[in-house]
Each structure stands twice: as structure tokens, then as C-alpha cells.
Short mmCIF file of the C-alpha atoms (twelve columns), coordinates in Angstrom:
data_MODEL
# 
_entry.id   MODEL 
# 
loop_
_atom_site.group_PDB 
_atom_site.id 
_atom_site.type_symbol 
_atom_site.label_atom_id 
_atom_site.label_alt_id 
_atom_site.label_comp_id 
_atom_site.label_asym_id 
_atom_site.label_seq_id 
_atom_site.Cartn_x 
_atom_site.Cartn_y 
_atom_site.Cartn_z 
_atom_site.pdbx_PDB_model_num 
ATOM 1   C CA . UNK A 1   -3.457  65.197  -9.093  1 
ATOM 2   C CA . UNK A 2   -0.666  65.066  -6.714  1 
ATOM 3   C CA . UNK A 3   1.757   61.624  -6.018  1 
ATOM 4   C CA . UNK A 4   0.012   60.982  -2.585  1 
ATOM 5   C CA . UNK A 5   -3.120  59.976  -4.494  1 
ATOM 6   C CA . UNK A 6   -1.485  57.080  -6.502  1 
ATOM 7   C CA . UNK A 7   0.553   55.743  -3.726  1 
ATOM 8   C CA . UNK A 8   -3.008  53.692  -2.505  1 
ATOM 9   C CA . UNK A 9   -3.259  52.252  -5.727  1 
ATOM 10  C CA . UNK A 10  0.918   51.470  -5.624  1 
ATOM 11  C CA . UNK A 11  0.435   49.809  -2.577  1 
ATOM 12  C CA . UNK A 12  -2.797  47.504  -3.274  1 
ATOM 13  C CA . UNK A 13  -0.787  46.370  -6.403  1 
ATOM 14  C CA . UNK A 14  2.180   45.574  -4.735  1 
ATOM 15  C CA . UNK A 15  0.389   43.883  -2.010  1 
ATOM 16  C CA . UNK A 16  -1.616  41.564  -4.526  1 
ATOM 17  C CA . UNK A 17  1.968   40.920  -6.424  1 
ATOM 18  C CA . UNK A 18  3.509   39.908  -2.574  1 
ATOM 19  C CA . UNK A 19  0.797   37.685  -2.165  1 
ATOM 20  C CA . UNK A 20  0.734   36.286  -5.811  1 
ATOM 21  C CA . UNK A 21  4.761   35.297  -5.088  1 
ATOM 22  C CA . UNK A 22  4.349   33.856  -1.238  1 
ATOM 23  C CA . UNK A 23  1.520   31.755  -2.605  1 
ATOM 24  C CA . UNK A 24  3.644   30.410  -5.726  1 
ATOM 25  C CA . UNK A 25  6.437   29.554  -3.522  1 
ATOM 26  C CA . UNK A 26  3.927   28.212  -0.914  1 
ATOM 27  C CA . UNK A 27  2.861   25.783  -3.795  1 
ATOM 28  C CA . UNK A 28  5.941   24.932  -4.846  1 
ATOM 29  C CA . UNK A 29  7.621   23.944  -1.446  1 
ATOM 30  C CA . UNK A 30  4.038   22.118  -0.570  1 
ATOM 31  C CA . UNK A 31  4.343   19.717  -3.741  1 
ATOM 32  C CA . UNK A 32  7.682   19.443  -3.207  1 
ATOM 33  C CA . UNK A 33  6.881   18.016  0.559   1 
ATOM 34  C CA . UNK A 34  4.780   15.765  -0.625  1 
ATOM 35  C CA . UNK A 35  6.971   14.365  -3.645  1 
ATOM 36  C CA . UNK A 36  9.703   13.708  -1.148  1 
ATOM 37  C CA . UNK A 37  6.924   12.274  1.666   1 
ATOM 38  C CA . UNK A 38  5.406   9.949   -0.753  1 
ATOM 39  C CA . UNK A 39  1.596   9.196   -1.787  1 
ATOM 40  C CA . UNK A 40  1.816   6.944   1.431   1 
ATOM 41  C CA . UNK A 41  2.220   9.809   3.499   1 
ATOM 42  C CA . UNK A 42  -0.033  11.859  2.110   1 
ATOM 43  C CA . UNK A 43  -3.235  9.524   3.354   1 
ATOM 44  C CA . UNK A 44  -5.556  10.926  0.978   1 
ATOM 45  C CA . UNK A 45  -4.077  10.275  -2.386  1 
ATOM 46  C CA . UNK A 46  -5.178  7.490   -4.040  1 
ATOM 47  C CA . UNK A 47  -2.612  4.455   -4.463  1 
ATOM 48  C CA . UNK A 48  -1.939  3.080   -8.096  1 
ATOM 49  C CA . UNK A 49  0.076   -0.311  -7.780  1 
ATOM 50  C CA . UNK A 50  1.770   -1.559  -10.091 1 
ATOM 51  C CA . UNK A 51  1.113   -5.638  -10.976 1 
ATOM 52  C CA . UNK A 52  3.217   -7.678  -8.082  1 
ATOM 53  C CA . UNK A 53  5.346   -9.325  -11.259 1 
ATOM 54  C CA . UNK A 54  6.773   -5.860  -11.921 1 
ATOM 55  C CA . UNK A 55  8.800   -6.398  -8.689  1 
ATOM 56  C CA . UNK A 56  11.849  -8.689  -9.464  1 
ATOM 57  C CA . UNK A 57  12.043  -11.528 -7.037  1 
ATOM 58  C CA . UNK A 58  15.785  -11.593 -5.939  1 
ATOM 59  C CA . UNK A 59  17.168  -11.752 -2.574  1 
ATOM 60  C CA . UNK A 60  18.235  -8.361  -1.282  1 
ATOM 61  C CA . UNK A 61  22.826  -8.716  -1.688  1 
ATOM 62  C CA . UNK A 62  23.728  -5.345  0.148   1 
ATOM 63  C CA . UNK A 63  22.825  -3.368  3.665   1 
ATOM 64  C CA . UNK A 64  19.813  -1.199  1.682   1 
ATOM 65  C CA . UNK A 65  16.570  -1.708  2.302   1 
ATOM 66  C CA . UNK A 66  14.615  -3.466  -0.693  1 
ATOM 67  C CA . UNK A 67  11.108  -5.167  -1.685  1 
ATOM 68  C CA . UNK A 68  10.502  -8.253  -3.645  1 
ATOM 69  C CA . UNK A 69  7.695   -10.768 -4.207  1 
ATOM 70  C CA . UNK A 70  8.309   -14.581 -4.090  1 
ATOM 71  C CA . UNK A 71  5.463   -16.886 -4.527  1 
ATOM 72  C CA . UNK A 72  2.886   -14.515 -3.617  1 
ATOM 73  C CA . UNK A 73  4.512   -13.338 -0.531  1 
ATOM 74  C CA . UNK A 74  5.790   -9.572  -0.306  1 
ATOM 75  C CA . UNK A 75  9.221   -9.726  1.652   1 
ATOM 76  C CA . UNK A 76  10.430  -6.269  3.025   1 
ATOM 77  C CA . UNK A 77  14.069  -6.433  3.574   1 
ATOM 78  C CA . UNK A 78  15.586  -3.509  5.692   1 
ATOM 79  C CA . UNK A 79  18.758  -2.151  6.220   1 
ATOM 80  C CA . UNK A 80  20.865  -2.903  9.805   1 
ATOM 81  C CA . UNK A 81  19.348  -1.258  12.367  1 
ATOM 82  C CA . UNK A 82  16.520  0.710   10.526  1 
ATOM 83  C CA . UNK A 83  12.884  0.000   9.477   1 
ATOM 84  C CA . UNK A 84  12.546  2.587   6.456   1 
ATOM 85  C CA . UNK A 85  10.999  1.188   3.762   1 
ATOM 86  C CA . UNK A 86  12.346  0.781   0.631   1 
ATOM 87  C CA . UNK A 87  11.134  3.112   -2.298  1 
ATOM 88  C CA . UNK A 88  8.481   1.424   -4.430  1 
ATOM 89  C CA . UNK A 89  7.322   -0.457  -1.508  1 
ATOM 90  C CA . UNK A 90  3.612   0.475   -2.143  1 
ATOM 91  C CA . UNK A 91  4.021   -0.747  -5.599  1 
ATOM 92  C CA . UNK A 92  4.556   -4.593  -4.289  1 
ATOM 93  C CA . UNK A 93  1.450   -4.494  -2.536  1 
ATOM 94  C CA . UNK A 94  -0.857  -4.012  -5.628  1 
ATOM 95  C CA . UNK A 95  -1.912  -7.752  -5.132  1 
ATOM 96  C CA . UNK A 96  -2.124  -7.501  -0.975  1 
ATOM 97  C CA . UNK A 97  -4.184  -4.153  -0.705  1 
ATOM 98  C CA . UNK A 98  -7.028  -5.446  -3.476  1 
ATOM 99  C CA . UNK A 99  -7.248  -8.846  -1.515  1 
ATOM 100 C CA . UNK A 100 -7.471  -6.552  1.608   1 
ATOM 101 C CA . UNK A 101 -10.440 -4.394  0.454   1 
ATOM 102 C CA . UNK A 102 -12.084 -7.416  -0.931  1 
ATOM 103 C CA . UNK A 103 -12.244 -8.844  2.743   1 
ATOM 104 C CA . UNK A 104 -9.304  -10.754 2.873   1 
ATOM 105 C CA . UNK A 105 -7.054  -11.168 5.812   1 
ATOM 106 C CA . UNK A 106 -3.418  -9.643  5.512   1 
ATOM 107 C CA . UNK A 107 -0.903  -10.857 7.864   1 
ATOM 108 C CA . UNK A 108 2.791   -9.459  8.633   1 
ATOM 109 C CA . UNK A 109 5.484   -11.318 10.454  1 
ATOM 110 C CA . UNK A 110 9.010   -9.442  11.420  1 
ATOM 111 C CA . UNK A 111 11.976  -11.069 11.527  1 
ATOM 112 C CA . UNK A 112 15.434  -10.063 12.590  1 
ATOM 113 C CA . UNK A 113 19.209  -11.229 11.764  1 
ATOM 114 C CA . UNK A 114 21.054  -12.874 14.866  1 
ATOM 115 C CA . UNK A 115 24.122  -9.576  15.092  1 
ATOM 116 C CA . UNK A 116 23.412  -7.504  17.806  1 
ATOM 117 C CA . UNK A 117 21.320  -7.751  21.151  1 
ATOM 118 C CA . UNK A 118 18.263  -10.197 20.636  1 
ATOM 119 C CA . UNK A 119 16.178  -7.999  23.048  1 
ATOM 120 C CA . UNK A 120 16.717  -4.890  20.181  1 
ATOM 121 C CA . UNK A 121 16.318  -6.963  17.536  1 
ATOM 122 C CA . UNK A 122 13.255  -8.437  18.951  1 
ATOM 123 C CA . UNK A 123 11.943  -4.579  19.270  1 
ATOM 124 C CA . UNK A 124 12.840  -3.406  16.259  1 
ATOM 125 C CA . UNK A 125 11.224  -6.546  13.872  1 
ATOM 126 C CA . UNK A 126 8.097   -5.604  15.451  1 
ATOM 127 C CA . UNK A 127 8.542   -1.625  14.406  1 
ATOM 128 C CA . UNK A 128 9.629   -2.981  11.074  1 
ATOM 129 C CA . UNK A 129 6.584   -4.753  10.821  1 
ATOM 130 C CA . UNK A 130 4.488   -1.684  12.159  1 
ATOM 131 C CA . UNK A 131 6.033   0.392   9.461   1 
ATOM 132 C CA . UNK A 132 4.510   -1.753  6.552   1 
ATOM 133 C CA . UNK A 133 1.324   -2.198  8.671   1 
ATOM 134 C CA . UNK A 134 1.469   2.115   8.613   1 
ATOM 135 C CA . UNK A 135 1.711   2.202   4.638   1 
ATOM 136 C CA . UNK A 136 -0.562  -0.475  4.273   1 
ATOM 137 C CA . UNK A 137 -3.129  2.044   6.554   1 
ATOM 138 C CA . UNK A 138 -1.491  4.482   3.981   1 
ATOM 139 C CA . UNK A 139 -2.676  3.063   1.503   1 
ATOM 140 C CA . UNK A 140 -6.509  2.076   2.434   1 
ATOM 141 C CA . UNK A 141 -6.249  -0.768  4.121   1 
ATOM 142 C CA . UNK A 142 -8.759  -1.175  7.015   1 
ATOM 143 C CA . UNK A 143 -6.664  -1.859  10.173  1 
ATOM 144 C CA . UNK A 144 -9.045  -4.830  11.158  1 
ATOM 145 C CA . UNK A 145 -7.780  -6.307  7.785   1 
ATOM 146 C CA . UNK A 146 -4.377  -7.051  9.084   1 
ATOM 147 C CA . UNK A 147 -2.809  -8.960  12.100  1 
ATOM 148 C CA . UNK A 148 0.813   -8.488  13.111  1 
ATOM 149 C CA . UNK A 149 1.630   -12.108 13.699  1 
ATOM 150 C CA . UNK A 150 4.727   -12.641 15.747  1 
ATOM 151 C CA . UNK A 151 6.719   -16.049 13.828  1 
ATOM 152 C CA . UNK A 152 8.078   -18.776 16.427  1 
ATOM 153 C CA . UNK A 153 11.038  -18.360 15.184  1 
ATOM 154 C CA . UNK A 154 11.816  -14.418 14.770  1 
ATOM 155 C CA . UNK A 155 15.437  -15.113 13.563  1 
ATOM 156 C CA . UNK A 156 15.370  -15.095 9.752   1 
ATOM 157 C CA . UNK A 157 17.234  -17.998 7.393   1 
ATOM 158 C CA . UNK A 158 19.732  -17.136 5.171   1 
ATOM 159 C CA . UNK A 159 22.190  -14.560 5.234   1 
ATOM 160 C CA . UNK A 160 21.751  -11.406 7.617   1 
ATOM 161 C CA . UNK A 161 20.688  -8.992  4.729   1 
ATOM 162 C CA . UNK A 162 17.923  -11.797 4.364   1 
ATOM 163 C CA . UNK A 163 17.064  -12.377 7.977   1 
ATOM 164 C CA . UNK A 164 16.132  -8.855  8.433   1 
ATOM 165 C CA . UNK A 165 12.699  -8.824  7.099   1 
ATOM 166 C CA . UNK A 166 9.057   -8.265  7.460   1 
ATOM 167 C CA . UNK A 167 6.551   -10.901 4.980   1 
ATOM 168 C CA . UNK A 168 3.197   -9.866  4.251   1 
ATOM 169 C CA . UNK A 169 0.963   -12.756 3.118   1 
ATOM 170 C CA . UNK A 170 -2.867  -13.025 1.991   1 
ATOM 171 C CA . UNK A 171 -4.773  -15.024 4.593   1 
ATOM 172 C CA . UNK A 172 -6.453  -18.064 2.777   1 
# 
């Protein structure tokens, strides 16, 4: 038997190893995508939320974007000029997204702090409030179950970390 006859066999194993590694490294940098994108992202995951008394109800002190719930309202407070979400922002909603898929109506209002141009902060209240409206989609809400309802007064009380917010509130 010569060396030419085992080099077919060489190269079908080394092939089938090739593939084994691109596949595990496929895997890994997939699950690490969609670690880092979040189970909103990721549509069809299921959502787990945690109770809304998990979320501590304190006024957000900094510029960073932050969640709390106060008297069954979820407030979304954002950081200057941004409408990311805070991390754990799904988790506030537990309460929200049941009342949603039981038939209730959710409604978000955006509200801005008074720095700045009021035509930009006017614009970006309303993508703030589309963001939350996206992970509540996210997370199996029916669109239909949600109105974006723009407040008379889109300039939020209280201090500007305060005033920029978006409130999500179960219909009664």
C-alpha cells in the first residue's frame, strides 16, 4: 500500500475536524450575540419577569438610564440624549405584559427634560417611548395592546434625570 492511498482518508478526517471547530466557534460567538443582545432581542425566547416589587422604587440620581416601579406604574428613565433602555428593563414589566396578554390595555407616555431644543426633545420622548413599546413587542405583547399616548404636558417634573422618562401604565 503506497502513501497516496491514505491521503483520501487524511483529508476526509481533517475536513470533518475543520468543520467540527468552525461549528464550535460558530456556537460560541452565536450565544455570545445573543447574551449581549438580550432575550428581548432575540423575539423568540420566552420572557421570565421577575415580580414588579423586585424593582426598587427610587428616583433615578445620575445621567444612566434606569427602571423603577412606583405605585403600579413602570417609569423608564434614560440617559441625556439617548433612549437605550436600562438593563433589567424587561424584568419591571412582569406585572404590565401579564395584564397585556390577559386583554388589558397598556399605555406609554414620553416625557423629556426642558435642556436642549424642545423640537429634539419632543422627537426623541416619542423614540424613547417607541423603544419600550419595541421590547414590550419583544416580549409578546400584541401591538393592538398598547397606545403611545402623547401627555399634555411632555416636560417631566422634578429634576432633569427625572423629567427624561417614558411611564407605562395598565389601562383600567
Amino acid at each position: 500500500m503506497s502513501s497516496q492511498d491514505d491521503e483520501p482518508e487524511y483529508r476526509v478526517v481533517a475536513l470533518v475536524l475543520i468543520s467540527v471547530v468552525v461549528l464550535a466557534v460558530g456556537l460560541a460567538l452565536g450565544i455570545g450575540i445573543h447574551k449581549s443582545r438580550g432575550a428581548a432581542a432575540s423575539g423568540g425566547t420566552a420572557v421570565v419577569a421577575a415580580p414588579a416589587a423586585a424593582v426598587p422604587a427610587a428616583a433615578p440620581v445620575g445621567d444612566d438610564a434606569s427602571v423603577v416601579v412606583e405605585n403600579g406604574v413602570v417609569k423608564f428613565y434614560f440617559a441625556s440624549g439617548k433612549a437605550d433602555l436600562a438593563a433589567g428593563a424587561l424584568d419591571a414589566l412582569g406585572e404590565a405584559i401579564a395584564a397585556a396578554k390577559a386583554g388589558k390595555k397598556l399605555v406609554l407616555s414620553g416625557f423629556h427634560d426642558t435642556t436642549g431644543d424642545p423640537a429634539f426633545n419632543a422627537e426623541l420622548a416619542k423614540q424613547r417611548a417607541i423603544a419600550v413599546r419595541n421590547a414590550l413587542v419583544g416580549a409578546g405583547v400584541a401591538e393592538g395592546a398598547m397606545e403611545l399616548k402623547k401627555p399634555e404636558q411632555t416636560a417631566g417634573t422634578g429634576n432633569n434625570a427625572e423629567a427624561r422618562r417614558v411611564e407605562v401604565m395598565i389601562a383600567p
